[in-house]
GUBANU-380236 format. One record per residue (C-alpha): residue number from 1; residue in one letter; chain; x, y, z. Coordinates in Angstrom, 2 decimals, decimal comma. Layout:
// GUBANU-380236
NUM	a	A	X	Y	Z;
...
// end
This chain:
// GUBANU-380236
1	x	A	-10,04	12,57	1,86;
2	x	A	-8,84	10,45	-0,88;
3	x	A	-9,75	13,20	-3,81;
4	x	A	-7,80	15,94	-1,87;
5	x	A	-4,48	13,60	-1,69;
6	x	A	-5,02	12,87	-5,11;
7	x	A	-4,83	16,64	-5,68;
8	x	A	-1,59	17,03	-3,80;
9	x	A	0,18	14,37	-4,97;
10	x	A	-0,72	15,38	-8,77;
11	x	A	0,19	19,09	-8,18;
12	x	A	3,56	17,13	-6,53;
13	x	A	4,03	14,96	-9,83;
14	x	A	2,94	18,04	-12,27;
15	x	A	5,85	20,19	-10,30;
16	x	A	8,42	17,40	-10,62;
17	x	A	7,72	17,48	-14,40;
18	x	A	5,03	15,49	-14,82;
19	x	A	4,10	11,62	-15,74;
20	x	A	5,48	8,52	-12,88;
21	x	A	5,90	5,19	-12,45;
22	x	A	3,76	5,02	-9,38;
23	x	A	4,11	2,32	-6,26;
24	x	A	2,74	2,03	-3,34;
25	x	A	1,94	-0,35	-0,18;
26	x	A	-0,80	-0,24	1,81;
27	x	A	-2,28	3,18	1,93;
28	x	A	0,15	4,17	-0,43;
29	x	A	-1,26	1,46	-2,93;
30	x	A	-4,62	2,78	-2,03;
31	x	A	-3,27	5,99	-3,02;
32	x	A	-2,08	4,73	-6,16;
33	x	A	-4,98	3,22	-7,23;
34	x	A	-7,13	7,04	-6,99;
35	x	A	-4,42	8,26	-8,68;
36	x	A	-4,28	6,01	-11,56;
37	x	A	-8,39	6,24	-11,64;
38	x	A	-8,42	10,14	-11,31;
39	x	A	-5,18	11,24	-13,14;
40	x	A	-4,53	8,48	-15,21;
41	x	A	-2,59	11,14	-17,61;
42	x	A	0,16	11,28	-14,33;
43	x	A	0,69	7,86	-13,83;
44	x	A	3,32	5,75	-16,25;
45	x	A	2,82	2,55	-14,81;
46	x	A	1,31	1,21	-11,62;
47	x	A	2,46	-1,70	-9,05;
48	x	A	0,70	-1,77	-5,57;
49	x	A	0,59	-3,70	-3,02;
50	x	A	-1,60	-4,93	0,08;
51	x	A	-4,13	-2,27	-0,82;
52	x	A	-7,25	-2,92	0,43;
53	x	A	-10,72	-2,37	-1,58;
54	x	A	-13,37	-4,02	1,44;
55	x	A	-12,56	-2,13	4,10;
56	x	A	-11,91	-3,13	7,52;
57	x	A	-14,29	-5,34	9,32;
58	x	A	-15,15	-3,54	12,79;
59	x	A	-13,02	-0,92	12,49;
60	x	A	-14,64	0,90	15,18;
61	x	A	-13,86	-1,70	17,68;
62	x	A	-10,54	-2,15	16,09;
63	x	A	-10,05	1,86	17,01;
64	x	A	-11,41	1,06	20,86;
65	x	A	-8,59	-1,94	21,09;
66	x	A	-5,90	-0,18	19,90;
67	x	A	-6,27	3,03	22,00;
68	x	A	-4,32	1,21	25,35;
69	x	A	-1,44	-0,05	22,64;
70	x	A	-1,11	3,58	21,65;
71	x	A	-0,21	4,70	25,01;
72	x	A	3,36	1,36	25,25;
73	x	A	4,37	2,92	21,57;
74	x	A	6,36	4,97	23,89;
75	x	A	8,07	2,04	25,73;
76	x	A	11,34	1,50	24,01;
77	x	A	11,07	-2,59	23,77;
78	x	A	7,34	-2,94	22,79;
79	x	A	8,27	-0,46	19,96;
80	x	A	11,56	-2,55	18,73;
81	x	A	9,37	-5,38	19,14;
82	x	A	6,66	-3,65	17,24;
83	x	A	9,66	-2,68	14,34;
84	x	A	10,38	-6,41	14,19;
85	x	A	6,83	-7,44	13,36;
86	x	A	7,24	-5,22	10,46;
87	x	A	10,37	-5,66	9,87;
88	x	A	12,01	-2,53	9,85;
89	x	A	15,74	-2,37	8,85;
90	x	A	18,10	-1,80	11,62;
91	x	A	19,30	1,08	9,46;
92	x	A	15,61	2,36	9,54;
93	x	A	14,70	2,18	13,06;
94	x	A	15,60	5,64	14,58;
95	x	A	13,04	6,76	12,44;
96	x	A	10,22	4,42	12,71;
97	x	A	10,51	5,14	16,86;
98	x	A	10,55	8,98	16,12;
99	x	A	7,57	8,31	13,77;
100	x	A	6,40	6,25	16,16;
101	x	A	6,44	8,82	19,39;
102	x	A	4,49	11,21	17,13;
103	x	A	1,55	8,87	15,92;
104	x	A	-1,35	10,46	17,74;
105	x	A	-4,83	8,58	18,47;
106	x	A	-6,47	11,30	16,25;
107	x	A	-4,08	10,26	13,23;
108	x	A	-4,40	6,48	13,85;
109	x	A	-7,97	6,58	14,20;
110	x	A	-8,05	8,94	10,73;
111	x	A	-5,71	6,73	8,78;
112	x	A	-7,87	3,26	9,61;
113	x	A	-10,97	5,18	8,81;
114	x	A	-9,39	6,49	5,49;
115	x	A	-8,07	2,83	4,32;
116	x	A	-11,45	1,47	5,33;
117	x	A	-13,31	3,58	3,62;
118	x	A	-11,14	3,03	0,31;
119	x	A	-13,14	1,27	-2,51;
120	x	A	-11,54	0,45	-5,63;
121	x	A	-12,70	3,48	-7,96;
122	x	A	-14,77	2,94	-10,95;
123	x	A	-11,98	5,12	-12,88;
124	x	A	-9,58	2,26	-12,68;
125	x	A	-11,82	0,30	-15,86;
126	x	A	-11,14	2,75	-17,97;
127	x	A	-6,67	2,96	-16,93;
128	x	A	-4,98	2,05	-19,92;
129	x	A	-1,87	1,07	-19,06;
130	x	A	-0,31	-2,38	-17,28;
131	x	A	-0,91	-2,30	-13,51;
132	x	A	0,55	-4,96	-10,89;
133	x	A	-1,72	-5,50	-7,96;
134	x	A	0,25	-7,86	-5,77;
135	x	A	-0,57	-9,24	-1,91;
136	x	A	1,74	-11,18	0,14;
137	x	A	0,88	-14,90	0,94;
138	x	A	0,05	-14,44	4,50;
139	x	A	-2,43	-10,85	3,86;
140	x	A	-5,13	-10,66	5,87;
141	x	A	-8,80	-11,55	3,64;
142	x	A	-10,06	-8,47	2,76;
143	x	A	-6,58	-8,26	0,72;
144	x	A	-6,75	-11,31	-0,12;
145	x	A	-9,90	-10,52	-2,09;
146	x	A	-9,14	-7,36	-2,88;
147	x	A	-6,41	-8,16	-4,81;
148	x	A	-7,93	-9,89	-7,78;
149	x	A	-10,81	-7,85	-7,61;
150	x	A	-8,72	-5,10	-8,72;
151	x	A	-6,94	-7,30	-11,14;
152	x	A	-9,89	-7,43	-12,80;
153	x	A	-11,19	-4,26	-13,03;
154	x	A	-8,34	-2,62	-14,83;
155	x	A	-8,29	-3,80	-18,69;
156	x	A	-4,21	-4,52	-18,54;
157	x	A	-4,31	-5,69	-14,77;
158	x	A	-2,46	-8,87	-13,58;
159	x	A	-3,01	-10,16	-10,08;
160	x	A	0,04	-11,24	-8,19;
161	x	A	1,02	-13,32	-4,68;
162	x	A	4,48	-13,00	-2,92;
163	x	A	4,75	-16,87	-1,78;
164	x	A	5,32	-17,07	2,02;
165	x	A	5,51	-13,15	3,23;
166	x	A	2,53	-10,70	4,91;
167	x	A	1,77	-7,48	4,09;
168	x	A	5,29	-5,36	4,81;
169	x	A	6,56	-8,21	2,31;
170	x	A	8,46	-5,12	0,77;
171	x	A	10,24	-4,64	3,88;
172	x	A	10,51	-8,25	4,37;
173	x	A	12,79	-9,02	1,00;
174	x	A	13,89	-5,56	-0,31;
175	x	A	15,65	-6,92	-3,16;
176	x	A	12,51	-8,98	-4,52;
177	x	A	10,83	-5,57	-4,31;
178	x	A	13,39	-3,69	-5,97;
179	x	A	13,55	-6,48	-8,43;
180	x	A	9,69	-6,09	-8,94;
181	x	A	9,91	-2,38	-9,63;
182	x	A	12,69	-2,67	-11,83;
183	x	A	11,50	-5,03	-14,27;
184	x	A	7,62	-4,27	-14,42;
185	x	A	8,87	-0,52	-15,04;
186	x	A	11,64	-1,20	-17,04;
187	x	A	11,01	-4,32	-18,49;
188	x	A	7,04	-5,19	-18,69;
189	x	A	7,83	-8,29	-17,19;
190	x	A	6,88	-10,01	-13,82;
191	x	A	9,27	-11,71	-12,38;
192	x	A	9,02	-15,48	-11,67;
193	x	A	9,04	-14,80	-7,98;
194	x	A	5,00	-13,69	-7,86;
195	x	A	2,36	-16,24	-8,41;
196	x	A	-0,60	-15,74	-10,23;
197	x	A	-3,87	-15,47	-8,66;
// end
């Protein structure tokens, strides 16, 4: 799975003119990370976040527990309520519940198996340029390990915690993420919000 995104998204990059600063959270970090490891020659610089390299403990009973919360996605207040966990901007929510109302079990089950199957790719040792791995405070511990882990296996890799936020931290404080992106990209530098780990 992860080799044929990283074929789509290069053939994307290579047909938008090439080389890009890359980000990504979650999945998309996961993504980010195969990219940088397989097409290092498309990737500028590279900040993820909350991507996990240990999978996901029991994801198969994970799958079994979800499948009765996939049928109230549906239900207009347990999907506001589920928007507010992750805090989705008002100005974002019409989408997230029409994204929402079109998750299948087939897609959800696909995606967890995908992200727990991700394992930090031995490419990534030889990426030379800076890379921000960064986790929020409150991750869960597979990120929480993952995080330096990955750190560590890319030569110019620095490890980074967003004090006091979870895993849609992004979503949590836009402007610290926007301030992120603009001055690892732009700048080199990390800014003094993210602690070291």
């Amino acid at each position: 799975m992860w080799h044929e995104a990283v074929k789509e998204l290069a053939a994307y990059l290579e047909s938008e003119g090439g080389p890009a600063y890359v980000t990504g959270l979650s999945l998309g970090g996961q993504l980010g990370l195969a990219l940088a490891a397989e097409r290092p020659d498309l990737v500028c610089g590279l900040f993820v976040t909350g991507a996990n390299t240990n999978g996901i403990p029991m994801v198969g009973a994970t799958m079994k527990v979800m499948r009765p919360f996939m049928r109230l996605k549906n239900i207009a207040w347990f999907s506001r309520l589920n928007a507010k966990q992750m805090s989705v901007p008002p100005k974002e929510l019409a989408a997230f519940l029409e994204g929402s109302r079109g998750l299948t079990m087939q897609a959800m089950r696909s995606f967890l198996q995908a992200s727990s199957d991700f394992r930090a790719p031995d490419g990534l040792r030889q990426f030379d340029k800076a890379a921000l791995v960064v986790r929020g405070e409150k991750e869960s511990g597979v990120i929480k390990r993952s995080v330096p882990e990955v750190a560590a296996m890319i030569p110019a890799g620095h490890g980074r915690m967003v004090p006091k936020l979870s895993h849609p931290w992004p979503l949590q404080n836009p402007g610290l993420f926007v301030e992120v992106c603009r001055r690892w990209f732009l700048d080199g530098v990390i800014p003094d919000g993210l602690v070291s780990i």
